[in-house]
N, CA, C and O of each residue as an XYZ file, in Angstrom:
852
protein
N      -6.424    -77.401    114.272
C      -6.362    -78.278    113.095
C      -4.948    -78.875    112.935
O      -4.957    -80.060    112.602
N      -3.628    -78.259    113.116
C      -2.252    -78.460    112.906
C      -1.987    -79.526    113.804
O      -1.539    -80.631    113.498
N      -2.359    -79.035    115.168
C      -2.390    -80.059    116.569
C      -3.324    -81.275    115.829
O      -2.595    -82.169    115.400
N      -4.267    -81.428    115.669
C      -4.812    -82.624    114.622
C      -4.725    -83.405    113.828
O      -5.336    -84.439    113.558
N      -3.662    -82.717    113.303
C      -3.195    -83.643    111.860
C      -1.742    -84.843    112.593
O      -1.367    -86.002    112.417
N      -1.294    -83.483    113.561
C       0.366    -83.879    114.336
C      -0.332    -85.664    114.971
O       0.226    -86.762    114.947
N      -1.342    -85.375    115.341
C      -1.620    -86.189    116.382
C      -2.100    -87.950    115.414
O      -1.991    -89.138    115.717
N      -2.585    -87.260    114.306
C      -2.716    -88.211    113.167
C      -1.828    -89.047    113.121
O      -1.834    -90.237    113.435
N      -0.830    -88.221    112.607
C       0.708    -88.604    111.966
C       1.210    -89.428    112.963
O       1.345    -90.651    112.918
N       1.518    -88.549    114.002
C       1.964    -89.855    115.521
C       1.767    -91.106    115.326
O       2.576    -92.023    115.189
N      -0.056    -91.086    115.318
C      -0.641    -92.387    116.115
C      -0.320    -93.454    114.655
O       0.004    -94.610    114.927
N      -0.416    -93.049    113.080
C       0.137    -93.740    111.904
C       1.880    -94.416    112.161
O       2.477    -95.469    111.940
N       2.115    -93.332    112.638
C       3.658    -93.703    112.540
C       4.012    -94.786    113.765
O       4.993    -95.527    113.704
N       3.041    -94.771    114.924
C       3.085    -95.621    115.977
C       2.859    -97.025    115.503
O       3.457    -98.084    115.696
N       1.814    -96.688    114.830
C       1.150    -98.285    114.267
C       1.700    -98.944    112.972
O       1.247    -99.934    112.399
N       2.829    -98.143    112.617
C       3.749    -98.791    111.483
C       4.612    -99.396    112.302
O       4.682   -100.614    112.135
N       5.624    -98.715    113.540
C       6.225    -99.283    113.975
C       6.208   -100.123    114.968
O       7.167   -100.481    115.652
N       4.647   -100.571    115.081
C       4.314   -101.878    116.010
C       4.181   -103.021    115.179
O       4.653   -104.132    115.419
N       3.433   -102.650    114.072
C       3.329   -103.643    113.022
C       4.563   -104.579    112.710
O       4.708   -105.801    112.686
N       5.398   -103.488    112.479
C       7.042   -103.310    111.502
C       7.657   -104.740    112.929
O       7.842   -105.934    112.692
N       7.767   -104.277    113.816
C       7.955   -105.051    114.887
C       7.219   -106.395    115.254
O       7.696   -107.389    115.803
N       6.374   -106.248    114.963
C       5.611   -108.080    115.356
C       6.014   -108.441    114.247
O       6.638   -109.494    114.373
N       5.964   -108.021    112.987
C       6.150   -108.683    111.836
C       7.757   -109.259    111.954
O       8.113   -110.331    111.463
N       8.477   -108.511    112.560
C      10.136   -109.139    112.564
C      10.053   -109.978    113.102
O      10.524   -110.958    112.525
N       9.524   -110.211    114.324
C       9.706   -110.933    115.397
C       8.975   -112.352    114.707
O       9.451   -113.461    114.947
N       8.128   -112.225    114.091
C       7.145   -113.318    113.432
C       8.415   -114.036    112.315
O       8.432   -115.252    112.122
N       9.350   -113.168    111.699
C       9.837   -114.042    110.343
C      10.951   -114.180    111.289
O      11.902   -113.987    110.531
N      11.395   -114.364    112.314
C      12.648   -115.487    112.424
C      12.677   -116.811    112.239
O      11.984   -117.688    112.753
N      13.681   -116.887    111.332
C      13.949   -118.217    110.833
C      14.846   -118.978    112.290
O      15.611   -118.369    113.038
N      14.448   -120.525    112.383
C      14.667   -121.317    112.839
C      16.422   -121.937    112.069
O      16.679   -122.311    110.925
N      17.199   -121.822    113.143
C      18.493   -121.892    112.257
C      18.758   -123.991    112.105
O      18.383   -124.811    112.944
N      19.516   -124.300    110.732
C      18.672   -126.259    110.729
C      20.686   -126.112    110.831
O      21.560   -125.277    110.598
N      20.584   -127.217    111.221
C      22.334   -127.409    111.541
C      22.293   -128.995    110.894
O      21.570   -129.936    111.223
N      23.227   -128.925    109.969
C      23.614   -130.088    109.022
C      24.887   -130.851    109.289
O      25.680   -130.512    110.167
N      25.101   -132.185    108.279
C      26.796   -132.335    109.092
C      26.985   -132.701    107.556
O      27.555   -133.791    107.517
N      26.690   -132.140    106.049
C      26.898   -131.866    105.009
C      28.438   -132.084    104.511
O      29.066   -132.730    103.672
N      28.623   -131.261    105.423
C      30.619   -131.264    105.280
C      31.149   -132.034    106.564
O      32.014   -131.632    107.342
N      30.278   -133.510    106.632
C      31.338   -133.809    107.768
C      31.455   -133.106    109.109
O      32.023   -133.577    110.095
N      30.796   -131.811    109.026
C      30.780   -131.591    110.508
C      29.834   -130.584    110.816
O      29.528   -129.817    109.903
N      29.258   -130.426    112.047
C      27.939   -129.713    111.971
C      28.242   -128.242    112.117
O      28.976   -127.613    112.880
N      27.403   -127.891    111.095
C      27.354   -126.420    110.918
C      25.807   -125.587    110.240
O      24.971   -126.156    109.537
N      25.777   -124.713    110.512
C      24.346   -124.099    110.085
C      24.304   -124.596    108.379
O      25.173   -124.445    107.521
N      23.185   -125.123    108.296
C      22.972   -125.073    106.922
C      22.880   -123.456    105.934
O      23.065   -123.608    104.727
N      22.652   -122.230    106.342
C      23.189   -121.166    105.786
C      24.637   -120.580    104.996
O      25.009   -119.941    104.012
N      25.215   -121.420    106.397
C      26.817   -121.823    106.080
C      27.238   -122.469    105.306
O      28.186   -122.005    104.672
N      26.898   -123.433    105.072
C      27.251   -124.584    103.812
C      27.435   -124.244    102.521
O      26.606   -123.521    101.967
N      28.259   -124.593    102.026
C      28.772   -124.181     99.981
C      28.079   -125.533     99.222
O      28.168   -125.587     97.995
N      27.647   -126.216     99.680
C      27.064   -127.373     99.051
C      25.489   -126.995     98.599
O      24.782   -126.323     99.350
N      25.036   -127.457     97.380
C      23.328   -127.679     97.113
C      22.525   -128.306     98.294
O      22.314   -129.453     97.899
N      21.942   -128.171     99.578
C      21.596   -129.169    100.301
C      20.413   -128.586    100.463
O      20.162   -127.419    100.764
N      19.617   -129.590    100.214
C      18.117   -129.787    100.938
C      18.221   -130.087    102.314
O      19.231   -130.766    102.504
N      17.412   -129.795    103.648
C      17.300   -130.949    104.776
C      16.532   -130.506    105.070
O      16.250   -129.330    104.840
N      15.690   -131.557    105.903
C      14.062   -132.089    106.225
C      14.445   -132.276    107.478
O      15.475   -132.899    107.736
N      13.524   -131.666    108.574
C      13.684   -132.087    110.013
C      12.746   -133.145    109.842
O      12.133   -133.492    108.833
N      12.736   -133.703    111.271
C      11.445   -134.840    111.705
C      10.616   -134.213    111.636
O       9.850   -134.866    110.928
N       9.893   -132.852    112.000
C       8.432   -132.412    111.908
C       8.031   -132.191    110.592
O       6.849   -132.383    110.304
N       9.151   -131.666    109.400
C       9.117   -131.546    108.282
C       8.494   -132.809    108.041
O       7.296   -132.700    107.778
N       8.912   -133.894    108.050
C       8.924   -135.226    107.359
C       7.629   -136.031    107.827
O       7.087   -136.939    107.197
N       7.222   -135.479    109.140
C       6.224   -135.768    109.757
C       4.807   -134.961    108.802
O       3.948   -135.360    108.016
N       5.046   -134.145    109.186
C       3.961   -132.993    108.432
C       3.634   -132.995    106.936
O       2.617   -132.452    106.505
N       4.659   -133.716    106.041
C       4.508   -134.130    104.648
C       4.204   -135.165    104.481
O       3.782   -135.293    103.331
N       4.174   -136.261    105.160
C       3.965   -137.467    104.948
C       4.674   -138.141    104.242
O       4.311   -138.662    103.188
N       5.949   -138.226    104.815
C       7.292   -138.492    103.774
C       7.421   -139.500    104.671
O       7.736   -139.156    105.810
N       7.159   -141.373    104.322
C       7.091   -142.327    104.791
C       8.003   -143.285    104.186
O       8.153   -144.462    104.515
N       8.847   -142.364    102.866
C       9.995   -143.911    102.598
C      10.545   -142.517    101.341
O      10.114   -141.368    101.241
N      11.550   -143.179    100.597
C      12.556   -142.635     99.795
C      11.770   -141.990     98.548
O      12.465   -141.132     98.005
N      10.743   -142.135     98.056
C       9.962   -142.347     97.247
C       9.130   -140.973     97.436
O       8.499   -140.524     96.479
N       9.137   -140.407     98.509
C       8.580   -139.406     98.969
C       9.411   -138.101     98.957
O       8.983   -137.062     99.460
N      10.569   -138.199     98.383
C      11.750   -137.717     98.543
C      11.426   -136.567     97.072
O      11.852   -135.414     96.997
N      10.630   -137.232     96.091
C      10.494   -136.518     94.756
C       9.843   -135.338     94.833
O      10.108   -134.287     94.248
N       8.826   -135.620     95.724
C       7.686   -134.524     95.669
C       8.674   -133.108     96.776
O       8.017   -132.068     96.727
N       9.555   -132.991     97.366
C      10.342   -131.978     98.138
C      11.299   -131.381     97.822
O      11.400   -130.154     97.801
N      12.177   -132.225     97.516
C      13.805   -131.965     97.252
C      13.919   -131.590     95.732
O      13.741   -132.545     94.976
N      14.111   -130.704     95.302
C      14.092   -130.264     94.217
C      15.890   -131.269     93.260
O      17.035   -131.553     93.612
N      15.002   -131.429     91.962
C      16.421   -132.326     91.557
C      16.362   -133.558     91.739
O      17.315   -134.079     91.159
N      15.832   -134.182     92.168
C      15.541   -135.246     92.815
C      14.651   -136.585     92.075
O      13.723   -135.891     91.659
N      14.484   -137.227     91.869
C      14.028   -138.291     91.451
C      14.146   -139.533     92.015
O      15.261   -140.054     92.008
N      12.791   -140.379     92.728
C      12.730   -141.817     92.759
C      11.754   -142.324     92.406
O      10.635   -141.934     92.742
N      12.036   -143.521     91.484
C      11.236   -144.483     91.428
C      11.641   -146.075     91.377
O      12.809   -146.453     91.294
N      10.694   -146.807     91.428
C      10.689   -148.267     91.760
C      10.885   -148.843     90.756
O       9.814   -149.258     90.313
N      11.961   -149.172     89.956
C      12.124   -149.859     88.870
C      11.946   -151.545     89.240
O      12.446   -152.180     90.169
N      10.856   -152.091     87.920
C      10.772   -153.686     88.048
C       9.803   -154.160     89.238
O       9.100   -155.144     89.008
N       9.731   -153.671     90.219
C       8.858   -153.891     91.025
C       9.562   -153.959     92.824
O       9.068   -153.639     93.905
N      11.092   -154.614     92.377
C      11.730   -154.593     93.525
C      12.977   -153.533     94.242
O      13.482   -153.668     95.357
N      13.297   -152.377     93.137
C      14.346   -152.206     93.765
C      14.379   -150.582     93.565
O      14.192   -150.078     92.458
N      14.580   -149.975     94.493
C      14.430   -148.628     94.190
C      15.705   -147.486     93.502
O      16.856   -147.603     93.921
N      15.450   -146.663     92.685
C      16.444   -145.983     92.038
C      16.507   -144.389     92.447
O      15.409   -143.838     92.373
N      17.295   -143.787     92.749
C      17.039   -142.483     93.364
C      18.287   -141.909     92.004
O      19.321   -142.520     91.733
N      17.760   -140.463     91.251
C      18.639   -140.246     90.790
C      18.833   -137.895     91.220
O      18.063   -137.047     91.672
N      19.745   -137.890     90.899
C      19.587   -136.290     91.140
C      20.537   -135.732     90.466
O      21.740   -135.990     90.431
N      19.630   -134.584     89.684
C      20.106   -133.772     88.292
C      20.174   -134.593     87.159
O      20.859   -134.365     86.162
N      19.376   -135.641     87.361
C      19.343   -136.688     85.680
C      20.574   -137.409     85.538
O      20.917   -137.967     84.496
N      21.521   -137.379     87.066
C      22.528   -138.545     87.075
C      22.336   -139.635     88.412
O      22.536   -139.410     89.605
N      21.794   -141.107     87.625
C      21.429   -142.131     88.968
C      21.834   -143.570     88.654
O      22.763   -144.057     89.298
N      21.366   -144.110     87.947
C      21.800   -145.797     87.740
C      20.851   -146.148     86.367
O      19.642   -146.281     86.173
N      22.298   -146.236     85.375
C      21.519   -146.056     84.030
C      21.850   -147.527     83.888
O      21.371   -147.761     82.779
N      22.262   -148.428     84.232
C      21.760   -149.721     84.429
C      20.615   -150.299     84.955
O      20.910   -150.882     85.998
N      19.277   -150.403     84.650
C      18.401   -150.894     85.627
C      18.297   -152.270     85.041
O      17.098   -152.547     84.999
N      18.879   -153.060     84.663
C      18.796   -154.693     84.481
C      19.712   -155.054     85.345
O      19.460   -156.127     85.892
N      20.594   -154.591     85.634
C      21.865   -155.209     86.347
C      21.593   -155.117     88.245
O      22.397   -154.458     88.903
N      20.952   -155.507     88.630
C      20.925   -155.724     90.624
C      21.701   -155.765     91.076
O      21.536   -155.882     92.290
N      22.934   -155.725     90.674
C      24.627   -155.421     91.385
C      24.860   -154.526     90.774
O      25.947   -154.484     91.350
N      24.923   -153.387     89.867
C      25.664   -152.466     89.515
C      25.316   -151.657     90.889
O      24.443   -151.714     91.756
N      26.695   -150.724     90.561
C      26.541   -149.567     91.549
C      25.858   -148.408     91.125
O      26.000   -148.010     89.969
N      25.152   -147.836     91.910
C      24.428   -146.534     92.301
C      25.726   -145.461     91.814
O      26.923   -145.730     91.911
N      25.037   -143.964     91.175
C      25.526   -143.074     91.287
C      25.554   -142.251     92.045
O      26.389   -141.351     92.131
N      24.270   -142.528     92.967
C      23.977   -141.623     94.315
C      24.091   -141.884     95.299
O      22.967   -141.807     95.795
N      24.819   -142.197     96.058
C      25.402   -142.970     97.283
C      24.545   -142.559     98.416
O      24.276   -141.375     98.620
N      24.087   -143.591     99.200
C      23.559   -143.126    100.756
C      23.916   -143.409    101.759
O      24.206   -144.567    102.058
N      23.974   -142.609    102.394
C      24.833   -143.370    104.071
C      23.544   -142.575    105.074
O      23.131   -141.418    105.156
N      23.203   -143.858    105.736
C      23.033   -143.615    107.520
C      24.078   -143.419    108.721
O      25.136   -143.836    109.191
N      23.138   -142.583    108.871
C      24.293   -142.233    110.726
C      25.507   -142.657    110.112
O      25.912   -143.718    110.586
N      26.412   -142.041    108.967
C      27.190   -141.764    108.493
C      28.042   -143.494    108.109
O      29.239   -143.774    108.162
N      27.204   -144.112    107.848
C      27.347   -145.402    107.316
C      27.212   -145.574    105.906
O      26.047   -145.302    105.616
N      27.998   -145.965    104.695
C      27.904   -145.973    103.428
C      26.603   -147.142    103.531
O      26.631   -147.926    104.480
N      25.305   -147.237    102.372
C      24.929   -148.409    102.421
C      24.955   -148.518    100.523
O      24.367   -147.874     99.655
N      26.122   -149.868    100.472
C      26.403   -150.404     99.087
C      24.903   -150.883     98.273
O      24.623   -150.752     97.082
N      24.179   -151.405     99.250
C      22.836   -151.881     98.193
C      21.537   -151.353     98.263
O      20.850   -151.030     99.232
N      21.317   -151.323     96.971
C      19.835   -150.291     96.527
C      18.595   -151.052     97.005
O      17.451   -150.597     96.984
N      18.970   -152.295     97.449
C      17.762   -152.873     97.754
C      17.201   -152.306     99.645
O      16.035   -152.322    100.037
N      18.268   -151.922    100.379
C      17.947   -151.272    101.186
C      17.203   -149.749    101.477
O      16.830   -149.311    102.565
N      17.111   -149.050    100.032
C      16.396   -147.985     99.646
C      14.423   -148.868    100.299
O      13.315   -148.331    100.291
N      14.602   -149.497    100.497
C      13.008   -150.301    100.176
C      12.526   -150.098    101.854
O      11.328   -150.242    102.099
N      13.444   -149.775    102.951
C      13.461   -149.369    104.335
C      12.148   -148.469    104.384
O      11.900   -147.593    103.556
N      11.418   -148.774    105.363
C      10.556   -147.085    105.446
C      11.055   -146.414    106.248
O      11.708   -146.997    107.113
N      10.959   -144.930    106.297
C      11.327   -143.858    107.477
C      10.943   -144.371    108.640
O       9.813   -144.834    108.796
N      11.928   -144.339    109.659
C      11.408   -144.583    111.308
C      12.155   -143.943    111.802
O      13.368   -143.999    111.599
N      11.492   -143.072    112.686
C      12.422   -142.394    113.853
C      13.301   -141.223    113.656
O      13.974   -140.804    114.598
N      13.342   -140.600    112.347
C      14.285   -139.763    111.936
C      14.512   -138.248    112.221
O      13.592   -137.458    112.010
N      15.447   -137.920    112.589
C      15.645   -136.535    113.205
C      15.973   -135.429    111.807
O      15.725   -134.224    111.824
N      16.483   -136.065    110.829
C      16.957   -135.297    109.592
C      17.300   -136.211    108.502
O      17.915   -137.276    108.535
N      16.705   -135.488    107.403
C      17.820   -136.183    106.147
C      18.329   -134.753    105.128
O      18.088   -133.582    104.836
N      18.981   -135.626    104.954
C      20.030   -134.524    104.222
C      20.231   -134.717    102.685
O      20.831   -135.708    102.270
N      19.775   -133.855    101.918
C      20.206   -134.199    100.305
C      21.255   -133.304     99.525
O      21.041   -132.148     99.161
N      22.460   -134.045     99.320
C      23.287   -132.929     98.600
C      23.669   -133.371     97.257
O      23.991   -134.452     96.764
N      23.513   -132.067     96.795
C      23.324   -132.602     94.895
C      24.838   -132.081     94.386
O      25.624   -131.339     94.974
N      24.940   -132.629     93.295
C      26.352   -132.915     92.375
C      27.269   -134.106     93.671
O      27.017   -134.584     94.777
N      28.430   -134.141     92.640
C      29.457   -134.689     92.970
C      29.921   -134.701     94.411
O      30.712   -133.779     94.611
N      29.758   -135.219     95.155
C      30.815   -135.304     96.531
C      31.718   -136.671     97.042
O      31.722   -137.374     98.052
N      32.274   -136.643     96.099
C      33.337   -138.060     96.145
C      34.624   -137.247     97.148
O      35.517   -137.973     97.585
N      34.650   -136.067     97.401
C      35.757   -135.693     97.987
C      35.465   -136.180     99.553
O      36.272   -136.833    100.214
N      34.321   -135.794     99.964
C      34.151   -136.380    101.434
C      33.664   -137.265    101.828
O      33.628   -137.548    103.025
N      32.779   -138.443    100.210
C      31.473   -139.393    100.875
C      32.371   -140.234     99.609
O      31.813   -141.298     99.340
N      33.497   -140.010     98.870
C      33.837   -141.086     98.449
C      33.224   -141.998     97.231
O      32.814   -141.440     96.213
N      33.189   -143.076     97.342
C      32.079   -144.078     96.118
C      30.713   -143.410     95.856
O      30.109   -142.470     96.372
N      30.476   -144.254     94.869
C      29.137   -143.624     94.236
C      28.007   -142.592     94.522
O      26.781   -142.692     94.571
N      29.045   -141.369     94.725
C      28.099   -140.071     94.562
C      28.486   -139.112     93.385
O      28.710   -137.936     93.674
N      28.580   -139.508     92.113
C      28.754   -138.848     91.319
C      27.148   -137.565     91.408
O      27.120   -136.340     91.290
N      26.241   -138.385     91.614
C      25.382   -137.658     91.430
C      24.984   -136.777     92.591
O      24.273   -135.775     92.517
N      25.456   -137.210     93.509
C      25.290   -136.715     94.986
C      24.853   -137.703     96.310
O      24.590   -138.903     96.243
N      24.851   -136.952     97.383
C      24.429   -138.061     98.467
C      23.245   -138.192     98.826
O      22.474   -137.437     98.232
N      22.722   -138.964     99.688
C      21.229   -138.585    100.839
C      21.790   -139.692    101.672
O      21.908   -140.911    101.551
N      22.182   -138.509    102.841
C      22.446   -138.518    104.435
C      21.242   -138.863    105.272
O      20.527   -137.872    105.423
N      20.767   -139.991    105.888
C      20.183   -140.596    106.765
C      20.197   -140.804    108.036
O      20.655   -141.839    108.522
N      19.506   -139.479    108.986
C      20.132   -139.704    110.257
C      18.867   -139.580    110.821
O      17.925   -138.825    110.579
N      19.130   -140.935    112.035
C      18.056   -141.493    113.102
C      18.210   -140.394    114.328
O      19.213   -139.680    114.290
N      17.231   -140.212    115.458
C      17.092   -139.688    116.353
C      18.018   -140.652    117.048
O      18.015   -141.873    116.891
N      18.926   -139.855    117.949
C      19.722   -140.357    119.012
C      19.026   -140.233    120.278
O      18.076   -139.485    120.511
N      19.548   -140.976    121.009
C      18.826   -141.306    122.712
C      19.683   -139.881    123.486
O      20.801   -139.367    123.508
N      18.373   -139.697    124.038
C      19.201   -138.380    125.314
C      18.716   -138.762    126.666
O      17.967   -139.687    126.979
N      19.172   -138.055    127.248
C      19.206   -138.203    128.851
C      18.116   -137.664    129.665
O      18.003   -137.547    130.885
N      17.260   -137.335    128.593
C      16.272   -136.684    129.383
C      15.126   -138.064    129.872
O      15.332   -139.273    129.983
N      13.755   -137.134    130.105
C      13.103   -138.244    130.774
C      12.100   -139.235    129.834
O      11.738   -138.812    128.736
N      11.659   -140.582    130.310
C      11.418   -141.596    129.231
C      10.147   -140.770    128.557
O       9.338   -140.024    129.108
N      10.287   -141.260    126.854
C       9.473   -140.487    126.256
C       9.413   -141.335    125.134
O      10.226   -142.241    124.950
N       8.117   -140.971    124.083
C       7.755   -142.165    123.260
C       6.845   -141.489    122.511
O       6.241   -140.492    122.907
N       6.671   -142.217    120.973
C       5.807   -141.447    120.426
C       5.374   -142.901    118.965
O       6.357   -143.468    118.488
N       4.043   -143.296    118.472
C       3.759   -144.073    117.729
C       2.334   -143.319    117.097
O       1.670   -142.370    117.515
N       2.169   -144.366    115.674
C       1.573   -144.022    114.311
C       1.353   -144.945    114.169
O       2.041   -145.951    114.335
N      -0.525   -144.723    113.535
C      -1.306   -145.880    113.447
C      -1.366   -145.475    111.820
O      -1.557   -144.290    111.544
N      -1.229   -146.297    110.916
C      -1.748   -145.725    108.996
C      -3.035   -146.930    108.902
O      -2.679   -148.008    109.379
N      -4.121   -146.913    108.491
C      -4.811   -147.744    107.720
C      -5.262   -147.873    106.079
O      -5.783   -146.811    105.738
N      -5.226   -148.638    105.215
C      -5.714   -148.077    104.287
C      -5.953   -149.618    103.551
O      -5.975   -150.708    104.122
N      -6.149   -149.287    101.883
C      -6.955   -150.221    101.122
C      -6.455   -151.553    101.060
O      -5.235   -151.573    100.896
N      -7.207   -153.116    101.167
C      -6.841   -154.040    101.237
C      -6.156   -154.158    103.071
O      -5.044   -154.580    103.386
N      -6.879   -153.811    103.693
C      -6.722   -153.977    104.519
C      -5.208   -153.908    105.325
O      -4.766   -154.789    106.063
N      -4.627   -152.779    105.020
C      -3.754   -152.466    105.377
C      -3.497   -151.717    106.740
O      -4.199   -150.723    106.929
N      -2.470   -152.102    107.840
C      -2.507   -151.338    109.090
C      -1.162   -151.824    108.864
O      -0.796   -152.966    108.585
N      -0.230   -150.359    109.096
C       1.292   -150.151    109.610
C       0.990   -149.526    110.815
O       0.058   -148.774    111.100
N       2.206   -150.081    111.690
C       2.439   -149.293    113.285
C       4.064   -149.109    113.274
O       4.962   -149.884    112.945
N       4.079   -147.576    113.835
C       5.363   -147.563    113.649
C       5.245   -146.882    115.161
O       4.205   -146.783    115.811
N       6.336   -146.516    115.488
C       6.679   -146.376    116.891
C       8.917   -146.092    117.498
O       9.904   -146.681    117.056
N       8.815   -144.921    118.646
C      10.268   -144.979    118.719
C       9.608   -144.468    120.567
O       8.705   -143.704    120.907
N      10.656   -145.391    121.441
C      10.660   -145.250    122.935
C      12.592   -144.481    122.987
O      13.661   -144.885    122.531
N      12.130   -143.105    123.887
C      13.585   -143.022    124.535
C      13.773   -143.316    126.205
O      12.967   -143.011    127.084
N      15.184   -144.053    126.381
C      14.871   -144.969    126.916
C      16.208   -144.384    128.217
O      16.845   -145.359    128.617
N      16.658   -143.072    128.850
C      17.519   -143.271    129.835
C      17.587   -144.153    130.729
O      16.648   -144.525    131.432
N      19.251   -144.736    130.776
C      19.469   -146.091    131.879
C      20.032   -145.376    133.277
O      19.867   -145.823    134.412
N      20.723   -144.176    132.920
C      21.756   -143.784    133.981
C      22.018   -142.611    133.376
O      21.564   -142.325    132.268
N      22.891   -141.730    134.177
C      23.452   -140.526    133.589
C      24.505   -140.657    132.154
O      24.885   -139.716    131.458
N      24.710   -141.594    132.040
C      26.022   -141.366    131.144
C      25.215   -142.594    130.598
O      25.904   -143.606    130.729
N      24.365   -142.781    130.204
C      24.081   -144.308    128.995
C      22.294   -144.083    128.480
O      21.482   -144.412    129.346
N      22.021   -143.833    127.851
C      20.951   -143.927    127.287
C      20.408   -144.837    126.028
O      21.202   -145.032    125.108
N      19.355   -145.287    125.966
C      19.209   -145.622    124.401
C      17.958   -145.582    123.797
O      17.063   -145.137    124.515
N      17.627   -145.952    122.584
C      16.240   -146.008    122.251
C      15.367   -146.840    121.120
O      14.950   -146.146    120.192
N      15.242   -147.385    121.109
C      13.921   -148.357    120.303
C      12.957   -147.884    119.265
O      12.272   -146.945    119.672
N      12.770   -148.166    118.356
C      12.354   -148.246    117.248
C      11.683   -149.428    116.147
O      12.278   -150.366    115.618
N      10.530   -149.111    116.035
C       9.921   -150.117    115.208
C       8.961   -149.715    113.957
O       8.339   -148.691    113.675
N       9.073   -150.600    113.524
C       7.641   -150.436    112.290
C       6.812   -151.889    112.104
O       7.728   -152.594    111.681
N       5.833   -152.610    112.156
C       5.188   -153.875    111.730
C       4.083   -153.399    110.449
O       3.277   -152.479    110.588
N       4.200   -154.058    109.444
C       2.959   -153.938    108.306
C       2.342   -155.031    107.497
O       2.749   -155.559    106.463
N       1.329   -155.236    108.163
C       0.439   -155.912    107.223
C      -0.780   -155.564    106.439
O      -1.709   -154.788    106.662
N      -0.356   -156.776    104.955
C      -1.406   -156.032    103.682
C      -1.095   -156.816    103.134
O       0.034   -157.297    103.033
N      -2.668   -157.293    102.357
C      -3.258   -158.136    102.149
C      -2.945   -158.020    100.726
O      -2.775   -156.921    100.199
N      -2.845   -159.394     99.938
C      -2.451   -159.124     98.695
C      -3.462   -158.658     97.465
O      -4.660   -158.889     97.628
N      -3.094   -158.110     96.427
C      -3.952   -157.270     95.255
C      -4.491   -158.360     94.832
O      -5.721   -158.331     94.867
N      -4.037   -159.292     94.452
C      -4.856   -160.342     93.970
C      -5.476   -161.922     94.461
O      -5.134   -162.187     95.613
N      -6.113   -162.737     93.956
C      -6.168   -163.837     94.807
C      -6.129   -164.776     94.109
O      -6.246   -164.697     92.886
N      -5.917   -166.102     94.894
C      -5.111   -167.344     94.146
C      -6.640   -168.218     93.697
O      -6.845   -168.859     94.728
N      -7.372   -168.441     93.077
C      -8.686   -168.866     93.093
C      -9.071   -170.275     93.379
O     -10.145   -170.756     93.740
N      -7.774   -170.877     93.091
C      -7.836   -172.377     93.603
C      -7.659   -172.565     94.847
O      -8.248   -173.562     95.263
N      -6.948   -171.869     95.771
C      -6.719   -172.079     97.077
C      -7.118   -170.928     97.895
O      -7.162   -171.083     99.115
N      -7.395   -169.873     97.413
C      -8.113   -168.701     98.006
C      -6.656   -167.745     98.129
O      -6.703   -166.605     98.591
């Protein structure tokens, strides 16, 4: 009976520590490397508030323009004021002017580490993107102009050297709508690569002109 129970206990204690073991091996985290501070480092590392979204992230949510940005990033707010111009604000500080189409933004955005001064370029859809980056409060120390409220870092997939590769998206929807978006990587030589990127969309308008159709 003693030999019985021993043999119990074993085979329990075996199967905790197989469990205990796939289960570790199952929660490794995928480490996301940011350039938050100007230079790349594990996002773990970082002293900043930062959200970041890989491409599969962004892929897998259906995060197709700035606007999509609300439903993830905690803090966060966009919407389309007036019809033309988009407003992104974070922590309830963004552009408390919305009559004025030249005032400046409180939330500054830069691509591939490019400031962009006008909000009307918020109206871009996602193409091709390897990461975006959202960092909340103040960072005028490293991004300068209008981030009182914070930034969103915009970075495109870069061309590598590997072999040609390509990947495109068909959307259809109401009023006869079809977007194609699409990115080719494109090696020339060992030391030069590049790559291509597109989006085309047509859609048909909500209403119709009755005199002329």
């Amino acid at each position: 009976m003693k030999l019985s129970n021993y043999i119990k206990k074993s085979f329990l204690f075996l199967s905790f520590f197989a469990f205990f073991n796939i289960t570790a091996q199952e929660a490794v985290i995928e480490e996301v490397i940011v350039t938050a501070e100007k230079r790349s480092e594990s996002l773990q590392d970082v002293s900043k508030a930062v959200t970041a979204l890989s491409s599969e992230e962004i892929e897998r949510k259906n995060i197709v323009d700035f606007v999509g940005l609300s439903a993830i990033a905690p803090g966060v707010t966009v919407a389309k004021n007036e019809g033309y111009k988009t407003i992104i604000s974070i922590r309830g500080v963004g552009d408390e002017t919305n009559q004025n189409a030249i005032a400046a933004p409180s939330v500054a955005l830069h691509m591939d580490g490019i400031f962009i001064a006008s909000k009307f370029s918020l109206r871009t859809d996602f193409i091709d993107l390897d990461r975006i980056e959202v960092l909340r409060g103040p960072q005028g120390t490293l991004f300068g102009q209008n981030s009182t409220g914070g930034t969103v870092n915009v970075i495109n997939t870069a061309p590598t050297f590997e072999d040609l590769s390509g990947k495109v998206d068909l959307t259809l929807g109401d009023y006869d709508l079809v977007k194609l978006r699409g990115g080719v990587n494109m090696p020339i030589s060992d030391t030069v690569a590049t790559r291509f990127s597109w989006v085309t969309t047509d859609h048909e308008g909500f209403t119709e002109n009755l005199v002329n159709g």
